[in-house]
C-alpha positions in Angstrom: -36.7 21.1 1.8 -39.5 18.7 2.7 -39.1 14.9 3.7 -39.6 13.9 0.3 -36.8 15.9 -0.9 -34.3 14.3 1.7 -35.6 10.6 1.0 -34.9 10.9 -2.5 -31.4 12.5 -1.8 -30.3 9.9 0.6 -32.2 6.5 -2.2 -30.1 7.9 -4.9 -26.9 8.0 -2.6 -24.0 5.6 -2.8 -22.2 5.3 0.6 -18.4 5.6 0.1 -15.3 6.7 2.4 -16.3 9.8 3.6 -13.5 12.1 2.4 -12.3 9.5 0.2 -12.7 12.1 -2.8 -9.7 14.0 -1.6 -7.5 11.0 -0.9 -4.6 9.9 -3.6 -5.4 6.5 -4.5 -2.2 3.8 -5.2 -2.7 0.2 -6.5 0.1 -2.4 -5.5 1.6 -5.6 -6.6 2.8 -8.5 -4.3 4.7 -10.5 -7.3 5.1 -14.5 -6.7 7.3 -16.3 -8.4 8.4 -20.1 -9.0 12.0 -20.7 -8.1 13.5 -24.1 -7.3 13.5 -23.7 -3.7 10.0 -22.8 -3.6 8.1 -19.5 -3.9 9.7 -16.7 -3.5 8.2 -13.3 -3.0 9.6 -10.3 -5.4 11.0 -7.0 -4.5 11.8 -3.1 -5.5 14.8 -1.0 -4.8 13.7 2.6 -5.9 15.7 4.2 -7.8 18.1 6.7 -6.6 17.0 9.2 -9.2 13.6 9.3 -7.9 12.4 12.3 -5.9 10.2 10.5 -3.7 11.7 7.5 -1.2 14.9 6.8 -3.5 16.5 3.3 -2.4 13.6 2.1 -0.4 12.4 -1.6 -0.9 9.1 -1.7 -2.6 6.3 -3.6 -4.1 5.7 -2.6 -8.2 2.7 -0.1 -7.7 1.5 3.4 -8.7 -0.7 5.9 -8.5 -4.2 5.1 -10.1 -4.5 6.9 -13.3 -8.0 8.4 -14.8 -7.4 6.0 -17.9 -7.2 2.9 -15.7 -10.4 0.8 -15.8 -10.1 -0.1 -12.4 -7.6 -0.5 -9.6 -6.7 -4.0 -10.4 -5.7 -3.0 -14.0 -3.8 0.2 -12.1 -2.0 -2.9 -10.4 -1.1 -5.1 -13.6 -0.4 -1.2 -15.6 2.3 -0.2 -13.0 4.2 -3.9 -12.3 4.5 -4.7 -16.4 6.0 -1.3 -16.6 8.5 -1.3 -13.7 9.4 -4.8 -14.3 9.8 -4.8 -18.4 6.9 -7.9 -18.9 4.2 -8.5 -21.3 0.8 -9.0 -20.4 1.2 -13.1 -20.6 4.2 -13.3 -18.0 1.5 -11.7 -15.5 -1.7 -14.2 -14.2 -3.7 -15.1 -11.2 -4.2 -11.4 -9.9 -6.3 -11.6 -6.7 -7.1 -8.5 -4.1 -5.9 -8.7 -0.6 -7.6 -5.8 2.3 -7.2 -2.5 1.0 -5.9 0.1 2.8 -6.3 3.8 4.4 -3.1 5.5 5.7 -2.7 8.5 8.1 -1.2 10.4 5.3 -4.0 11.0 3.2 -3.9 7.5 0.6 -5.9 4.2 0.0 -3.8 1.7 -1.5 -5.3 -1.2 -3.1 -2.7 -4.1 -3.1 -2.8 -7.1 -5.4 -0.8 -10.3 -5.5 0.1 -12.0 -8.8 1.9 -15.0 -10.1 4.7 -14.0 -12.7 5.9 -16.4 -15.1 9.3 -16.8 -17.1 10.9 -14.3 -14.3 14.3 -14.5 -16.8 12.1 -12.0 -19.1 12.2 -9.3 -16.0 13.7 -6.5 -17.4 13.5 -3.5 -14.8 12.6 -0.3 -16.0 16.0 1.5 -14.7 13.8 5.3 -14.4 12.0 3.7 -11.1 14.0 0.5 -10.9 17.3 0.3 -9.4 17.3 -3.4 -8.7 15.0 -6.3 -7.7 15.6 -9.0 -5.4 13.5 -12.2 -4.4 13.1 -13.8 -0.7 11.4 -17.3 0.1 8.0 -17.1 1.0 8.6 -19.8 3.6 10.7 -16.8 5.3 7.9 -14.3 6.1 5.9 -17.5 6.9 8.5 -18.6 9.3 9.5 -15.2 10.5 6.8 -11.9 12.2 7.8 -8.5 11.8 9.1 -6.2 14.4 6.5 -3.9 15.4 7.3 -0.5 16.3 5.4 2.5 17.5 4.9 6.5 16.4 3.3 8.5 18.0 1.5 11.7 17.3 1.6 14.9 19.2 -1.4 17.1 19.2 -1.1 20.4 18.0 -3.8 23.0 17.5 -3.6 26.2 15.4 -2.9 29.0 17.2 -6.6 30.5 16.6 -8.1 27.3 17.4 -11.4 28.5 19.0 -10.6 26.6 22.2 -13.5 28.9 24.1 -16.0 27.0 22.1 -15.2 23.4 23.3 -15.7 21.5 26.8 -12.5 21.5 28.8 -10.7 24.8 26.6 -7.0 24.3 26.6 -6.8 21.5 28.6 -8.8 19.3 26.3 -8.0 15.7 26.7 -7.2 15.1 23.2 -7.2 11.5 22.1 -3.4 11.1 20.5 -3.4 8.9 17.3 -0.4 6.2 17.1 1.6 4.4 13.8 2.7 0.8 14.0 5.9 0.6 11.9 6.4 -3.0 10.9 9.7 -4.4 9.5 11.4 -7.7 8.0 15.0 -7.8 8.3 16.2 -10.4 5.7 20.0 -10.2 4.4 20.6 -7.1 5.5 18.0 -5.6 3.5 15.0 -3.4 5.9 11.3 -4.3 4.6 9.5 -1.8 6.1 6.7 0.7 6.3 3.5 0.0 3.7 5.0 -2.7 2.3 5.8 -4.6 5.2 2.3 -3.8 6.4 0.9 -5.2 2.9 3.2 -8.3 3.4 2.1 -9.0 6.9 -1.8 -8.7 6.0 -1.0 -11.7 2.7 1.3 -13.7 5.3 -1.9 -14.1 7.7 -4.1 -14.7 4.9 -1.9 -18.0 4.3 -1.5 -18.5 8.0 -5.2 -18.8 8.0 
């Protein structure tokens, strides 16, 4: 290995996530639609016969698939299937901030307009129901934010002989903030609370 060797390595790279290769990547929807009060922002109840987070509000979204072209098209893939539209019902899809949870995904959210929302027809395998609220609401109304916090906990054959301070380590301890919309009853919470927040300060701003 001479310095030619490494500068060639290090032209040719292309800087990514680091780790990123071993994280599950999502792509989401944030649906908008025209109602005669306004515009109102579309929801997900999972379905119950879903093995993962059955009856939890949601956003349309997926895991990306090799076939998609990208994670926008991910994005328009999942929401025509879960919500039973064509391709035409479905325009204006712009990116908002992806993101990088604690739990080993990067979620790409998306916000679309839908038209002719009367055509909706939910695809009852992931769908139990869908509801809309008033984008004025979220406007109008922050989240509660809550905190989690993580305890540190080494294996037991952590080799703590080879680092400064052994045992008694002053780990720093990582924290989750939880946010959540209460509207009707109905808890908006977790990613998709934390995806609705981010677009509602986009508008803010």
């Amino acid at each position: 290995m001479n310095f030619d060797s490494i500068l060639s390595k290090l032209k040719s790279h292309t800087p990514t996530i680091l780790g990123s290769e071993k994280f599950s990547k999502f792509a989401v929807m944030v649906p908008l639609i025209q109602k005669e009060d306004g515009i109102h922002v579309l929801f997900e109840i999972r379905s119950l016969q879903l093995r993962r987070q059955p009856g939890e509000i949601c956003f349309p979204g997926g895991r990306i698939d090799p076939q998609d072209i990208d994670e926008k098209s991910a994005a328009i893939r999942e929401t025509i299937e879960e919500l039973g539209i064509s391709n035409e019902n479905l325009s204006k899809v712009y990116p908002l901030d992806f993101m990088i949870s604690p739990f080993g995904m990067m979620i790409y959210p998306f916000v679309a307009m839908i038209a002719s929302p009367e055509k909706i027809q939910p695809n009852p395998a992931e769908v139990g129901e869908i509801f809309t609220v008033p984008l004025t609401y979220f406007i109008e109304n922050s989240p509660d934010i809550y905190h989690i916090h993580f305890k540190v906990e080494p294996e037991e054959n952590f080799p703590f002989d080879l680092i400064v301070g052994g045992e008694n380590y002053n780990w720093r301890t990582r924290s989750l903030d939880e946010y959540f919309y209460l509207y009707e009853e109905k808890a908006i919470w977790g990613l998709t609370a934390k995806i609705l927040s981010h677009f509602i300060e986009i508008m803010k701003h």
